[in-house]
C-alpha positions in Angstrom: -9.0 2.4 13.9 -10.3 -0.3 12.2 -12.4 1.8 9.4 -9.1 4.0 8.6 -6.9 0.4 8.4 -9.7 -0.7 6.2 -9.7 2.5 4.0 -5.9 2.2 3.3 -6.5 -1.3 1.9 -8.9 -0.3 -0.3 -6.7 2.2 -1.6 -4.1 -0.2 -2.7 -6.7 -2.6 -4.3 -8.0 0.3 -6.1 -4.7 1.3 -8.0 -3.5 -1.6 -9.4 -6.2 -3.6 -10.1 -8.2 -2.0 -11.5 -5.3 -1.4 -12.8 -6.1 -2.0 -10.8 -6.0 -1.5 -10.6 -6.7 -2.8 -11.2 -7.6 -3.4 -12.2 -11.0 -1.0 -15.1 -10.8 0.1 -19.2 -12.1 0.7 -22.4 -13.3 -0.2 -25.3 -10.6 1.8 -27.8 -7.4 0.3 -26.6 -4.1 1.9 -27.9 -1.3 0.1 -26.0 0.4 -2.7 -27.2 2.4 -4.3 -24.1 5.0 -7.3 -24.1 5.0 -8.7 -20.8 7.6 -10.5 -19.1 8.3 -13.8 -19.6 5.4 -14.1 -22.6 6.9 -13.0 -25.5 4.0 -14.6 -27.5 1.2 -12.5 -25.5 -0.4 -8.6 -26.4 -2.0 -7.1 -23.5 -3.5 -4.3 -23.9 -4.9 -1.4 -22.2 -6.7 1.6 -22.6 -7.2 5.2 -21.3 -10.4 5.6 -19.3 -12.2 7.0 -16.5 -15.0 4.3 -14.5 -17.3 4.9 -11.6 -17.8 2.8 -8.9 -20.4 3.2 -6.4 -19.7 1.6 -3.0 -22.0 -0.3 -0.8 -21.9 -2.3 2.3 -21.5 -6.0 2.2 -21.4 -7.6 5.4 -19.7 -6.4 8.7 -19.2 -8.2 12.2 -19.6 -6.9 15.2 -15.8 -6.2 15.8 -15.8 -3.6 12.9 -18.0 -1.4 14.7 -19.4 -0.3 11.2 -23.2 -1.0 10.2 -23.4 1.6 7.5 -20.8 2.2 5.0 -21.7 4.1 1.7 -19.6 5.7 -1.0 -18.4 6.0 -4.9 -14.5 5.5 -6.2 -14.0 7.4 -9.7 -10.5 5.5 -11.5 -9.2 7.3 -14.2 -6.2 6.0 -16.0 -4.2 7.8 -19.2 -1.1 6.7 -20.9 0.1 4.0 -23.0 3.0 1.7 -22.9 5.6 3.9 -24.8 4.7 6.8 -23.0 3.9 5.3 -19.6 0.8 5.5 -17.4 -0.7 7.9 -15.0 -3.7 6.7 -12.2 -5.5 8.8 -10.7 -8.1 7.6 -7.9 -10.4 9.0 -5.7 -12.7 7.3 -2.8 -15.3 8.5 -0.7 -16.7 7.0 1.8 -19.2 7.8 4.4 -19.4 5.6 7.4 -22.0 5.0 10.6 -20.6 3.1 13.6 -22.2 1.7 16.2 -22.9 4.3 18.2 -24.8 6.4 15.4 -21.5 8.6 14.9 -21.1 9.7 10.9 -17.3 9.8 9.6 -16.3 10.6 6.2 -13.0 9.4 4.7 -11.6 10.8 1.6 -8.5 9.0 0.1 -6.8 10.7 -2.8 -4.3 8.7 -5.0 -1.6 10.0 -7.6 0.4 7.2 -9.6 3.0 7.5 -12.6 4.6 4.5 -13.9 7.0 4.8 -16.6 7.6 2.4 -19.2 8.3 -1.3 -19.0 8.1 -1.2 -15.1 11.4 1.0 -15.1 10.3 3.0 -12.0 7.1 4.6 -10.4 6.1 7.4 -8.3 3.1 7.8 -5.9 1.4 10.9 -3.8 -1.5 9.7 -1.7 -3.8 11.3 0.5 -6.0 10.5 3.4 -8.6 13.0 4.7 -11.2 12.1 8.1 -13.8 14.1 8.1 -12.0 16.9 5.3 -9.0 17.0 8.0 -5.7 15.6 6.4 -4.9 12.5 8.4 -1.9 11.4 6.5 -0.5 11.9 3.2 2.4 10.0 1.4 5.1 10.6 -1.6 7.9 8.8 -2.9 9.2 7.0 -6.0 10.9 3.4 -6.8 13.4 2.9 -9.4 14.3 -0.3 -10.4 18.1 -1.7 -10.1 19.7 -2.3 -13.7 19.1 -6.3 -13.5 15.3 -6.0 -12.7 15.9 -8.0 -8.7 16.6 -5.0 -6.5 14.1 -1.8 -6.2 15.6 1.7 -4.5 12.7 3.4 -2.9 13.0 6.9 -2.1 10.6 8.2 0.6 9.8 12.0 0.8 7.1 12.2 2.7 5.8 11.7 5.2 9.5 11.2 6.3 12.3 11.5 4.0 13.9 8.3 4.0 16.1 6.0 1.1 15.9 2.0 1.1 16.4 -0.7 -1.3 14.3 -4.0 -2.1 16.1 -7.0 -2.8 13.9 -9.0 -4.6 12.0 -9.0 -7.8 8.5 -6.9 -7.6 6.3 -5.7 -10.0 4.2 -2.0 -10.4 0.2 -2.2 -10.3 -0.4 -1.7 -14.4 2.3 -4.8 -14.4 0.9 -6.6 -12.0 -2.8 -6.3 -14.4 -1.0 -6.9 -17.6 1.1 -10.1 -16.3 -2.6 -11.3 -14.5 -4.1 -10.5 -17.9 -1.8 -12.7 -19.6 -1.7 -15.7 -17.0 -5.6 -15.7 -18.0 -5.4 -15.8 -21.5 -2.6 -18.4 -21.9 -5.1 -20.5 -19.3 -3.0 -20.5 -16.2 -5.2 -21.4 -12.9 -2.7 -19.5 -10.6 -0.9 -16.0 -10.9 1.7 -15.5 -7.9 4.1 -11.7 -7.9 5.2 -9.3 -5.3 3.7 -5.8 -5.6 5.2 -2.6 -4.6 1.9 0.0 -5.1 3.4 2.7 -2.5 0.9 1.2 0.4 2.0 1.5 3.9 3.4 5.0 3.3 5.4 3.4 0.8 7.6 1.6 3.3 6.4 -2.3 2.1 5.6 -4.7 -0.4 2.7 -7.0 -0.8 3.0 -10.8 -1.7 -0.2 -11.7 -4.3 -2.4 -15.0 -5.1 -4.7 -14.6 -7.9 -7.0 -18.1 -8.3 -8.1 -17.8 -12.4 -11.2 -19.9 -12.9 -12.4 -20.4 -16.6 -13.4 -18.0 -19.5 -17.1 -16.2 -18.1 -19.5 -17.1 -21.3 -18.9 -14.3 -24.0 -22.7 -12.6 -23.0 -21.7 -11.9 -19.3 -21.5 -8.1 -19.5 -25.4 -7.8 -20.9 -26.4 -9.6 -17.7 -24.6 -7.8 -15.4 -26.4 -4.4 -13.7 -27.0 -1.3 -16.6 -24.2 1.0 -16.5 -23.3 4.1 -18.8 -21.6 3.5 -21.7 -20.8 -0.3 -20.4 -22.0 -1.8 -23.3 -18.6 -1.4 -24.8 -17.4 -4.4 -22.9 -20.2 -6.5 -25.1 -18.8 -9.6 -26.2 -15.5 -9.5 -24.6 -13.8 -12.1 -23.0 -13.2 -12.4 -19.2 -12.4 -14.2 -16.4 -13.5 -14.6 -12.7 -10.5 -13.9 -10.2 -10.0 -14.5 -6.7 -7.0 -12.5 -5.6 -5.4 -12.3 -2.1 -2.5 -9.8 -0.5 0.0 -11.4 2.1 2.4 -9.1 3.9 5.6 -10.9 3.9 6.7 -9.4 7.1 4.7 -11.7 9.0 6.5 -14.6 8.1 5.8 -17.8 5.7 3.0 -20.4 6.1 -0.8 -20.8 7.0 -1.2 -17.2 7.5 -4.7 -15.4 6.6 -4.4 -12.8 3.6 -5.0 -9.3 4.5 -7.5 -8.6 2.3 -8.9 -10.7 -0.9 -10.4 -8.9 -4.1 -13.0 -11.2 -6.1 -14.2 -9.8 -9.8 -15.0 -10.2 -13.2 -11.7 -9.2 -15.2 -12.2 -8.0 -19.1 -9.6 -8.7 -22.0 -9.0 -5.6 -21.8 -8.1 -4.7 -18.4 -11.8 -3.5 -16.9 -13.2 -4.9 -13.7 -17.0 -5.2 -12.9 -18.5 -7.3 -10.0 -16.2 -6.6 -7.3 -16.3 -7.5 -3.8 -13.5 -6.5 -1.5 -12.9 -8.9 1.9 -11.0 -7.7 4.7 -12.1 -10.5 7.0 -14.2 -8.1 9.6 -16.2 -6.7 7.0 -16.8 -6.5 3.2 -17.7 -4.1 0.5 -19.1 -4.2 -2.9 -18.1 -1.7 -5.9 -20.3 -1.7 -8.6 -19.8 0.1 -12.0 -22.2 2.8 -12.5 -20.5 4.5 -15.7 -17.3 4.3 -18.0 -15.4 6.9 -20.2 -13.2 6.2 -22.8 -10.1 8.5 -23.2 -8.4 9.3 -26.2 -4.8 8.4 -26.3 -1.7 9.2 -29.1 -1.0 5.9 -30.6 2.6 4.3 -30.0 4.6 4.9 -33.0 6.1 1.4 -34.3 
């Protein structure tokens, strides 16, 4: 139970950051994005496909995992007039303590439409190429911007609303982008990503630390076609995810996310922490994808 809860976390840190996320990008950007509450700010991001391949960090004992192995290929298209699609997949193969393989295949669909104006998600979870769960819904956002109306349709068809201002995954990236650039140490937002079947939202805490030196990239591990990010500013984050259903005050995150962020969007160095164990995603190659220019 423990390596499928783990898996579904890593599925939402995947989508937005990279944007994801969530959080990786390119080198030919073609979106020009205003984000809210920074009129003076450009974010942009580009179309791309990146490879990560997985490894294991650490684990303790209560994980029951000592061998964890796998590759995440992010692939995001779109542009700010015309909205973005994310596609994710992430395979994993795991070795518990009793020498027993497991393979877990998580599948992600995401479309969010321009300026945060409503999003729709399809995931998938496979165990061992057996469908485990799967997910589909969309959120549309109320005409004030404070109250979200989900609609669930799978894997139960159910309607609710969420009274409270939340953001998409490429919004969370571009408003974490900007809090970087205008030298903010702290970026705080509630995130709706679909996770949890699409039935919650996450509270986030991104620590910003200073600009990396401008040569970072070259010293990081070889990866194809990574030389585009040459030069290009970035920023070390530490980002945490709270569920707010378990109430206010010295409670531990449910995951934390630590990696290099680029100006334009792309994440390298990553190392995910779910408190009973940790992974590492590494870049191993990058794609940029052609995308129509917003028209003016």
């Amino acid at each position: 139970m423990n390596q499928i809860r783990s898996t579904r976390l890593w599925t939402r840190v995947s989508a937005k950051l990279l944007a994801r996320s969530g959080w990786a990008t390119m080198l030919t950007v073609c979106t020009s994005v205003q984000v809210f509450a920074q009129p003076a700010a450009k974010t942009e991001l580009a179309a791309h496909r990146a490879v990560y391949d997985i490894t294991h960090e650490r684990a303790a004992t209560s994980s029951g995992i000592v061998e964890l192995t796998g590759r995440m290929v992010y692939e995001l298209k779109g542009s700010q007039c015309a909205g973005f699609v994310q596609q994710m997949r992430f395979v994993t193969q795991t070795v518990d303590r009793a020498g027993k393989p497991s393979i877990m295949d998580m599948r992600s669909h995401f479309k969010e439409m321009p300026n945060g104006k409503s999003f729709e998600f399809k995931t998938e979870q496979l165990r061992d190429r057996k469908l485990v769960e799967s997910a589909t819904g969309d959120a549309e956002r109320g005409a004030v911007g404070a109250e979200l109306a989900i609609r669930l349709k799978k894997p139960k068809s159910r309607n609710f609303n969420i009274k409270r201002t939340v953001v998409f995954p490429v919004q969370h990236s571009i408003e974490l982008l900007a809090a970087a650039r205008a030298g903010k140490s702290i970026y705080a937002s509630d995130l709706y990503d679909g996770s949890d079947k699409g039935t919650k939202y996450y509270a986030t805490t991104a620590v910003l630390g200073k600009p990396n030196p401008g040569d970072l990239n070259s010293t990081l591990p070889k990866a194809e076609n990574a030389e585009a990010l040459d030069g290009l500013q970035s920023w070390p984050v530490a980002l945490s995810y709270f569920d707010p259903q378990k109430g206010k005050g010295d409670e531990l995150p449910s995951y934390e996310l630590s990696f290099h962020f680029f100006e334009n969007g792309v994440s390298r160095s990553l190392i995910i922490d779910y408190g009973h164990f940790a992974i590492r995603g590494r870049l191993t190659s990058l794609d940029l994808l052609e995308t129509k220019p917003c028209e003016n």
